[in-house]
C-alpha distance (Angstrom), angle and dihedral (degrees) to the residues before:
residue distance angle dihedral
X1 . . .
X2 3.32 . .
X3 4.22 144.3 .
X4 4.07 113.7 -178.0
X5 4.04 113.5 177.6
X6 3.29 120.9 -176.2
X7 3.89 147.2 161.0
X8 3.88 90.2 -78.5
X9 3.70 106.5 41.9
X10 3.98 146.7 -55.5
X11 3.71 129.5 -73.3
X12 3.31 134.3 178.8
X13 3.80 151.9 136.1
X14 4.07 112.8 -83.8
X15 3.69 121.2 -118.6
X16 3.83 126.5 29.6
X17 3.90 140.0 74.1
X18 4.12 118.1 -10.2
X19 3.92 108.9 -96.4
X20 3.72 91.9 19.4
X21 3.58 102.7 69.7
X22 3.96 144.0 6.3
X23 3.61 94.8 -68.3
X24 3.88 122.5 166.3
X25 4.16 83.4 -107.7
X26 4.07 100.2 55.2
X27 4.23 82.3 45.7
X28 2.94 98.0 60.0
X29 4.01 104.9 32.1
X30 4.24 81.2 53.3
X31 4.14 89.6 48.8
X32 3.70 86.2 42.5
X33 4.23 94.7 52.7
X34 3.88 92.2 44.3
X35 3.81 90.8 51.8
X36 3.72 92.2 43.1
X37 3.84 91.5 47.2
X38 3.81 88.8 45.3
X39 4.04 88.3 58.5
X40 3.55 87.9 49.6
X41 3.67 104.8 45.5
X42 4.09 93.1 48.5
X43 3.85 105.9 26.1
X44 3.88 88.7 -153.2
X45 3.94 120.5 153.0
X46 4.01 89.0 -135.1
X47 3.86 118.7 42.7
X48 3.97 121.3 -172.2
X49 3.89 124.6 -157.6
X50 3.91 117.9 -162.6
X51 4.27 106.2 -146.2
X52 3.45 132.5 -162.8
X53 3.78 147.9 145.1
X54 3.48 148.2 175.9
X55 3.88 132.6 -115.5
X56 4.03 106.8 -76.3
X57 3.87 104.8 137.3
X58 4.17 79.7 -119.6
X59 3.36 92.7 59.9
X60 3.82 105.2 91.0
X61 4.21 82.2 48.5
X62 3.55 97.9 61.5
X63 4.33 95.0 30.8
X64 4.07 82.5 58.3
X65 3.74 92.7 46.2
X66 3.89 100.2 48.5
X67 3.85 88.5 37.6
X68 3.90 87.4 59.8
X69 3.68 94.6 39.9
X70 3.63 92.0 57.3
X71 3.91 103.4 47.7
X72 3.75 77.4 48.7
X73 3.67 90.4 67.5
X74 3.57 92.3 36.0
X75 3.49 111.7 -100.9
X76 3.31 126.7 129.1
X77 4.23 125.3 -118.6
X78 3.53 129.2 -141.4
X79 4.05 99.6 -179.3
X80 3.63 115.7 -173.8
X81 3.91 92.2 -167.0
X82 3.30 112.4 -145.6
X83 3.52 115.9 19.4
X84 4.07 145.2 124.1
X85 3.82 131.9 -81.3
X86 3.68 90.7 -106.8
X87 3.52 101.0 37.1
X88 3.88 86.1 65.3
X89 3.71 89.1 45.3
X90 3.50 90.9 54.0
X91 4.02 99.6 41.1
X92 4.18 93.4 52.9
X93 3.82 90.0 71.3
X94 3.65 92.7 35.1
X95 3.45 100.7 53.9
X96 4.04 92.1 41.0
X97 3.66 96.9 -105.4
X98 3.32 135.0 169.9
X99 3.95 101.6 -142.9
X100 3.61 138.9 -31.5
X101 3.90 147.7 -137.1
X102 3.99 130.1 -147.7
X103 3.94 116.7 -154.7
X104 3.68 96.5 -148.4
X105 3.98 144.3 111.3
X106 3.80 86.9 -155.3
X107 4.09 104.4 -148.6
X108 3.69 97.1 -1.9
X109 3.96 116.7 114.8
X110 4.11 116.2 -102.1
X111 3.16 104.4 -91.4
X112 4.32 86.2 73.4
X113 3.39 126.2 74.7
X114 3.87 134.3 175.4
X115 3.45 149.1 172.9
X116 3.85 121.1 -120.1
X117 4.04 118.7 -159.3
X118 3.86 124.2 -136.8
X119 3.99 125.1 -177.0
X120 3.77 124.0 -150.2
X121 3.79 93.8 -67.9
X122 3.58 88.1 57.0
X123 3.96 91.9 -113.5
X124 3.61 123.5 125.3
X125 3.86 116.8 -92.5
X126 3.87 125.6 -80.8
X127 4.21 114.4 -108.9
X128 3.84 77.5 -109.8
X129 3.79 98.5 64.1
X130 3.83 92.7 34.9
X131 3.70 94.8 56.7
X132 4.39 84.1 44.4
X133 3.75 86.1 52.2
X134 4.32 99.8 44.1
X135 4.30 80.1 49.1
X136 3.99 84.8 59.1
X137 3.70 92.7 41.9
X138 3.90 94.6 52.1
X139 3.31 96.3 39.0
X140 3.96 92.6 44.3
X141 3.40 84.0 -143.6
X142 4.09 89.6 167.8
X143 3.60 126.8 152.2
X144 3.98 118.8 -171.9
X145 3.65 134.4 -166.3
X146 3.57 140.5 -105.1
X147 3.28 126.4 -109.5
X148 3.95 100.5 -88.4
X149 3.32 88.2 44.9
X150 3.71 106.7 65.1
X151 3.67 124.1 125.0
X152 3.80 118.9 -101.6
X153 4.30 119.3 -114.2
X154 3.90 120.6 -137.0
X155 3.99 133.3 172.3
X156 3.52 123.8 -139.8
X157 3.45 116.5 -165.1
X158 4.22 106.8 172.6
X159 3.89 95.9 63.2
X160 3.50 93.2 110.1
X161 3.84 93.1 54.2
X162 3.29 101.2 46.2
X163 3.93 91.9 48.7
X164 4.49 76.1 51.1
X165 3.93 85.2 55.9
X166 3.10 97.2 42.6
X167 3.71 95.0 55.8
X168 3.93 93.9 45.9
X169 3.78 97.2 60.1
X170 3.83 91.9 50.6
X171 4.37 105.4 120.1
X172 3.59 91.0 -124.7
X173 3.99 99.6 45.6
X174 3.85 94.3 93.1
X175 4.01 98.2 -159.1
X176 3.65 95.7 172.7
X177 3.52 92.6 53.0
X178 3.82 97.7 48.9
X179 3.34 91.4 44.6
X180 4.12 89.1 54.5
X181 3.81 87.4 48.1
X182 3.51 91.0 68.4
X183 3.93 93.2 -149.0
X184 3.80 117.2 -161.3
X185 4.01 108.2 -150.2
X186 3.92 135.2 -169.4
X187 3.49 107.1 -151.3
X188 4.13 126.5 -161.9
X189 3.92 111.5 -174.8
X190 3.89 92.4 169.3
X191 3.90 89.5 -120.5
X192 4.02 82.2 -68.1
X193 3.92 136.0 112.0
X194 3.89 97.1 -64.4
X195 3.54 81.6 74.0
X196 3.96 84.3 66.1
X197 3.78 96.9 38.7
X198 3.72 113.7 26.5
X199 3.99 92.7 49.3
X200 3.58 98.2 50.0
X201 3.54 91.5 44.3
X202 3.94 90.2 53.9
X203 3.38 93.6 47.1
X204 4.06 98.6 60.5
X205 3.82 86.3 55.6
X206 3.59 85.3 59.8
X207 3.77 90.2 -112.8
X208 4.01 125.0 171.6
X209 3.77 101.0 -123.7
X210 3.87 130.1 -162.3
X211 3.51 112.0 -173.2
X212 3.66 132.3 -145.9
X213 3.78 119.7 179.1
X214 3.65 95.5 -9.9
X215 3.88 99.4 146.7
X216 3.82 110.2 93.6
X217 3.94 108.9 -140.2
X218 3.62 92.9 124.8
X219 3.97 92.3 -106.5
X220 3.53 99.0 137.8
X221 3.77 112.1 -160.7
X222 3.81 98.6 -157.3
X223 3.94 136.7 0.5
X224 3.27 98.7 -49.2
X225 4.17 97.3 -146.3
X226 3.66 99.2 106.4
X227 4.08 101.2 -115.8
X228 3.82 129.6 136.2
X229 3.88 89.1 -114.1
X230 3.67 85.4 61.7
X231 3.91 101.9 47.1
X232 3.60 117.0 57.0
X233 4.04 95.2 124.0
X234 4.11 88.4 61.6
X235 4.05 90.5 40.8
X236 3.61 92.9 59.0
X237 3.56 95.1 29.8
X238 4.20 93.7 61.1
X239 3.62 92.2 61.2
X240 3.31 105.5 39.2
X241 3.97 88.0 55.6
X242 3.89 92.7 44.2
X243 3.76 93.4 -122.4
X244 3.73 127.6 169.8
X245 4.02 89.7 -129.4
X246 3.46 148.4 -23.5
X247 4.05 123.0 -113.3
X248 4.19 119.9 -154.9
X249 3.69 120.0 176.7
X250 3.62 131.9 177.5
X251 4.16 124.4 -109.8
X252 3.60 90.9 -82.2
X253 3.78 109.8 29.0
X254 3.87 108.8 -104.7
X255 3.59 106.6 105.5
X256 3.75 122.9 53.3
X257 4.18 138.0 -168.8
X258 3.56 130.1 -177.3
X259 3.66 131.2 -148.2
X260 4.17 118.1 -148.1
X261 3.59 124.2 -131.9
X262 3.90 94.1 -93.8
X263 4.00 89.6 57.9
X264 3.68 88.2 -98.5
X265 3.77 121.5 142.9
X266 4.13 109.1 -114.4
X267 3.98 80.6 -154.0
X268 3.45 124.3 -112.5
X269 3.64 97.3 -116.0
X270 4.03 92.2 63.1
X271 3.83 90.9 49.1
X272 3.87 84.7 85.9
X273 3.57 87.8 36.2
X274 3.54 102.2 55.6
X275 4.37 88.1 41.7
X276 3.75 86.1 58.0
X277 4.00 95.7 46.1
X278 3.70 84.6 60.2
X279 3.99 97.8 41.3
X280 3.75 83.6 48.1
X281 3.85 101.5 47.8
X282 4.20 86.2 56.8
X283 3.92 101.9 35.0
X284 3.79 133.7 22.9
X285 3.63 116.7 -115.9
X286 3.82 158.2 143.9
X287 3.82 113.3 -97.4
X288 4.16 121.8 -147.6
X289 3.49 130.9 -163.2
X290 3.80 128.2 154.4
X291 3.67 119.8 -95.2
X292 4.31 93.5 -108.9
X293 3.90 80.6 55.0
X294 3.87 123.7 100.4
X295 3.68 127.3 -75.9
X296 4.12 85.4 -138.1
X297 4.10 80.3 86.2
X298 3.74 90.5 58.2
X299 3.26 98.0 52.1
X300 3.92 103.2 44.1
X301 3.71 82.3 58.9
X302 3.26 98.4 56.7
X303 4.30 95.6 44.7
X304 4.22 75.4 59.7
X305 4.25 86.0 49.0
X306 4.44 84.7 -117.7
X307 3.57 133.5 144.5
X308 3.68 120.1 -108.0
X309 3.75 123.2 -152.2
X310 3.95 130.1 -173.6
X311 3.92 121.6 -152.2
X312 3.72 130.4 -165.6
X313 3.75 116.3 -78.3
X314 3.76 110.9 -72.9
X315 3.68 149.9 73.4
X316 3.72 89.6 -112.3
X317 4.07 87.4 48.4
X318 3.66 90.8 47.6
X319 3.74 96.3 48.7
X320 3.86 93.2 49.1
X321 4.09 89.8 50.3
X322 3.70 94.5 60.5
X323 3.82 95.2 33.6
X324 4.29 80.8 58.2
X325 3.85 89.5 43.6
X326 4.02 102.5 32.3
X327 3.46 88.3 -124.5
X328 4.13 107.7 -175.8
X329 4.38 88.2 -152.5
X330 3.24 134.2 14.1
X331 4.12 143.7 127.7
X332 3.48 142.4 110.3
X333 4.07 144.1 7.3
X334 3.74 85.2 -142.0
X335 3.62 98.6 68.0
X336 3.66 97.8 -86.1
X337 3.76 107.4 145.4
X338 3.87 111.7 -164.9
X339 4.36 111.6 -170.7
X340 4.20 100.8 -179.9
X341 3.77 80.8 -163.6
X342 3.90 86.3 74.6
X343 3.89 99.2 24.2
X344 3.81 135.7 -48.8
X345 4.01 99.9 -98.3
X346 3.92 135.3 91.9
X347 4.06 101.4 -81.3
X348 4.20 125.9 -172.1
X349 3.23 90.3 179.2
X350 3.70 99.6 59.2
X351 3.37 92.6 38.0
X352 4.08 92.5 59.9
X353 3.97 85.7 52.7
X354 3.70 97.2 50.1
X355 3.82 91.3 36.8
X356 3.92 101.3 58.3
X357 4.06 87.0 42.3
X358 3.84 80.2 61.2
X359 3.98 95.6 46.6
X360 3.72 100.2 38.6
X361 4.14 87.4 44.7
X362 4.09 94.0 52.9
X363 4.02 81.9 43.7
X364 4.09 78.1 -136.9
X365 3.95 131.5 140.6
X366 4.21 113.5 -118.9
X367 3.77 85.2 -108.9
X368 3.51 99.8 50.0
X369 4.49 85.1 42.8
X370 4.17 88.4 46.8
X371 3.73 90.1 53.6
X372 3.69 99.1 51.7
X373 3.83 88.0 71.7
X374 3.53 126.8 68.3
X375 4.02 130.1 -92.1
X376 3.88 115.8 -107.8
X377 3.71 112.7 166.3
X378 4.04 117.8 -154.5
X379 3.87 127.6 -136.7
X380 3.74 118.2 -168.7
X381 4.10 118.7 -177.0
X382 3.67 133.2 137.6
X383 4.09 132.1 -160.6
X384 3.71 127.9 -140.3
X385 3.68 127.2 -126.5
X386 3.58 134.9 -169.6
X387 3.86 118.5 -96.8
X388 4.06 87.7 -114.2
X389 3.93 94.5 55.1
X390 4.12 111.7 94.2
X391 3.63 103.6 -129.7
X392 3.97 91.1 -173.4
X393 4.10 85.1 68.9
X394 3.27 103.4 43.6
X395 4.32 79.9 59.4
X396 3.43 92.6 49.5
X397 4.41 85.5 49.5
X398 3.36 94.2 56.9
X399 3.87 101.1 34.7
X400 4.29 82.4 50.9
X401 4.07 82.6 54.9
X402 3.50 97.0 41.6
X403 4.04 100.6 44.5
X404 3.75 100.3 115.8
X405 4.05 93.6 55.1
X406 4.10 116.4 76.6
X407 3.46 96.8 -81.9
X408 4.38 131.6 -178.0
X409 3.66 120.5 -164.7
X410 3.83 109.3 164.2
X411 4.30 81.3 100.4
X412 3.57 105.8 31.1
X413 3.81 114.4 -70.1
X414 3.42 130.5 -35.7
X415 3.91 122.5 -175.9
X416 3.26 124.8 -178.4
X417 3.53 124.4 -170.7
X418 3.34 123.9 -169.1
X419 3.96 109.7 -90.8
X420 4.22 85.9 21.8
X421 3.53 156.9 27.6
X422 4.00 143.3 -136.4
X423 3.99 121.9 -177.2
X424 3.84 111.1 -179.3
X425 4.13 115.2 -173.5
X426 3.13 130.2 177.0
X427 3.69 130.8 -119.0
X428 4.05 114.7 -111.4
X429 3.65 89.7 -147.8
X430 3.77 111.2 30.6
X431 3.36 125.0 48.2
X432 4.28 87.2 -108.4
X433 3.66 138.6 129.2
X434 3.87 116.0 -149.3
X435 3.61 117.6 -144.6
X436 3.74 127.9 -156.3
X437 3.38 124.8 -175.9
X438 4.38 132.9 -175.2
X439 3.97 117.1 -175.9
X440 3.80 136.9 154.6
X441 4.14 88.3 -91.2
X442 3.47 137.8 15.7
X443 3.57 98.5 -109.8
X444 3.81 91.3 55.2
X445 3.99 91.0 47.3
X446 4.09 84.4 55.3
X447 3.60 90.7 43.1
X448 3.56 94.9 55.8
X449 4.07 93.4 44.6
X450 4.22 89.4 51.5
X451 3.47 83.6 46.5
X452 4.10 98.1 55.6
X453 3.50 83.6 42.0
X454 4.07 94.9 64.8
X455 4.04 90.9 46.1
X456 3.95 87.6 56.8
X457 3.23 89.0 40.4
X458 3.49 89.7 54.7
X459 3.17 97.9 44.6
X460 3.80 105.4 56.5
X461 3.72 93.4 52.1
């Protein structure tokens, strides 16, 4: 199947051939680099790692694996079990750690697994460490322990709780007035950690839940990427229960959609938008998004007379952007909500709290919210080249033909015109260019991907 390493992390497909898959072998070579580099990076007598994962039926595998690897080269664990992606984020500073590691392939179906890499602010690794860390993993360049000196091994079973209290005395988290609202929610945690997270979390604002999928044993009942081709069952399910809203997360609790009262989808490119409309109507701020994200963002900023900036594709890219611009909200087109005022990482959880402050303070339905903002429709395709054809130049063609429009090119090439966008990146390991397109309708966005697809076309000839 499939092996991907990269600067933040390995993923991979479990069972199969060593360095093809997520075998046993590549777990715990991987756990073994990050603890190595760890030693190296902090030169600290004591080490602490921060481990969690969600609810794939591998999970406990690959949790016992890096959990053994690490005492092994003597650091100590604190493993919260099963937990979110930003729960561990938030628990490595908490607890005083000195980095972290999340056991999950985030929207990927269960047969992937991965491992995700915090440092000691609990934020995913810089492109500097990662490429220091994949050097110690090639190299195995490992050095373990001896017996006295292995690291210690510790559960911590409140992580989700505090993360829950921590979100509940946020200023802008209006408990009182959710709880007044009386919201009535359908909930689908794709038999995963939301079910953990997002309930509980509900349920202290006093919210009527209905649960779908809420018991994590890594079953998941659909594909559990949160997309409107994926979620019919919720869709039909909200109206038929007359609930306020519908709430999707992913396996591990970063990305989050919404589903209106009529079963329609709010779209998870305006979940961000409509968190920052509220952020924005109470404090002044720059927004961020990444530049494959939704105009929409763009926009609301502007309604509040704030500057918009676009980063490279990428949590990491994302979180740098708005620590450069102290941006108050920011994140992702894919319904990853990031609040710095909580911690700098993509957060559902936060972004339910700060999201039903906004609906029960406008006293508004999610329909009536979703169509206060405008309509951007989203094309995603991609075109295959032969191995000999230099992707890089056929870029630099159309960027050459393109120079008098507004054009980006620190992540490929984004153009946008005035009533549209294309961004086209390449692939790092396929000779591919993505393409991403945003217009007024969805034929227009399709249009306007065919039509980038002739001019490369063209151009490789």
């Amino acid at each position: 199947m499939s092996l991907i390493k990269s600067i933040s992390g390995i993923r991979g497909t479990i069972g199969g051939k060593i360095g093809e898959n997520l075998t046993p072998i590549d777990t715990v070579k991987f756990a073994s680099a990050y603890g190595t580099w760890l030693k190296c990076k902090l030169n600290k007598e004591k080490i602490k790692v921060v481990l969690g994962r969600d609810a794939r039926i591998s999970g406990p595998i690959i949790s016992d694996l890096v959990s053994s690897t690490l005492q092994g080269v003597g650091i100590d664990v604190i493993d919260l079990g099963l937990s979110t992606t930003p729960t561990v984020e938030i628990m490595v500073p908490y607890l005083h750690a000195d980095g972290g590691i999340i056991i999950t392939a985030s929207h990927n179906p269960k047969q992937w697994n991965a491992l995700k890499l915090l440092n000691a602010k609990g934020e995913f690794i810089s492109d500097k460490d990662g490429k220091e860390l994949l050097n110690i993993a090639d190299t195995e360049n490992f050095d373990f322990v001896e017996v006295d000196g292995l690291g210690s091994y510790i559960k911590e079973n409140h992580a989700i709780e505090v993360h829950i209290d921590k979100i509940l005395d946020l200023p802008l988290v209006d408990v009182d007035l959710i709880k007044k609202a009386g919201f009535k929610i359908v909930v689908d945690a794709v038999n995963s950690t939301g079910g953990i997270s997002v309930v509980p979390l509900l349920k202290k604002l006093d919210v009527e839940v209905i649960e779908m999928y809420c018991t994590p044993n890594g079953q998941f009942p659909h594909n559990p990427e949160p997309l409107e081709v994926n979620l019919g069952e919720i869709m039909k399910r909200v109206p038929r229960e007359k609930a306020d809203l519908g709430i999707v997360v992913d396996p591990d609790v970063d990305r989050l959609a919404f589903i209106c009262e009529d079963g329609t989808m709010f779209g998870e490119e305006y979940t961000l938008v409509a968190i920052s409309d509220y952020v924005l109507s109470v404090t002044p701020s720059t927004t961020v998004s990444n530049l494959s994200s939704s105009r929409a963002l763009r926009d609301i900023s502007e309604k509040y007379n704030q500057e918009y900036q676009a980063s490279a594709v990428g949590e990491v890219n994302v979180v740098s952007k708005m620590k450069d611009t102290n941006a108050l909200i920011g994140g992702e087109g894919n319904g990853g909500v990031i609040y710095p005022e909580l911690h700098y990482g993509r957060d559902s959880l936060v972004g339910i709290a700060l999201f039903l402050s906004y609906l029960a303070k406008r006293k508004t339905s999610v329909k009536q919210l979703r169509n206060t903002y405008p309509s951007y429709f989203m094309g995603k395709k991609k075109i295959d080249l032969s191995p000999e054809i230099n992707t890089d130049l056929i870029l630099q063609k159309l960027t050459d033909k393109y120079k008098n429009e507004d054009i980006k090119t620190y992540d490929g090439l984004k153009i946008d015109f005035p009533d549209n966008w294309v961004h086209l990146r390449k692939s790092n390991t396929e000779p591919i260019i993505r393409i991403y397109t945003e217009a007024h309708t969805q034929q227009e966005a399709d249009q306007l991907a065919d039509r980038f697809i002739e001019e490369i076309k063209q151009i490789s000839r």
